[in-house]
Phi, psi and omega in degrees: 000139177288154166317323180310294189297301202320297188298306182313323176321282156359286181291323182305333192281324190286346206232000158270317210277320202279316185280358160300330207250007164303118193245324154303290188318315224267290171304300185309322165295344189279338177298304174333301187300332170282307167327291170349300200289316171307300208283333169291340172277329168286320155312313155330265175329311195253331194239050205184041176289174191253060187316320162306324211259351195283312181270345182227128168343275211231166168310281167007286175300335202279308196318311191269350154285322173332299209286286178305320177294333188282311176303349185254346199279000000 
């Protein structure tokens, strides 16, 4: 392995080793990872519709509007 792998090695290795020994620390990322997980499903849901699927039928239509907006840009 070159010095390069060797050190990335190193840090990966120092930053498995740290979330292993984690006893607190270990629940606060899972709030975290939950929190997370809420706030892109509400962004999802309210600031984020699904416009294509609102104004148009079918794949076909969505494809060729899709299509036109990149090409008219």
């Amino acid at each position: 392995m070159d010095t390069l792998g060797i050190k990335a090695r190193k840090v990966v290795d120092f930053y498995v080793d740290g979330f292993k020994n984690m006893t607190i620390g270990k629940k606060l990322w899972a709030i975290i990872a939950i929190k997370v997980a809420i706030l892109f499903l509400v962004f999802k849901l309210f600031f984020f519709p699904d416009i294509l699927k609102e104004n148009y039928d079918n794949d076909d239509d969505r494809a060729r509007a899709v299509a036109t907006e990149l090409t008219s840009r």
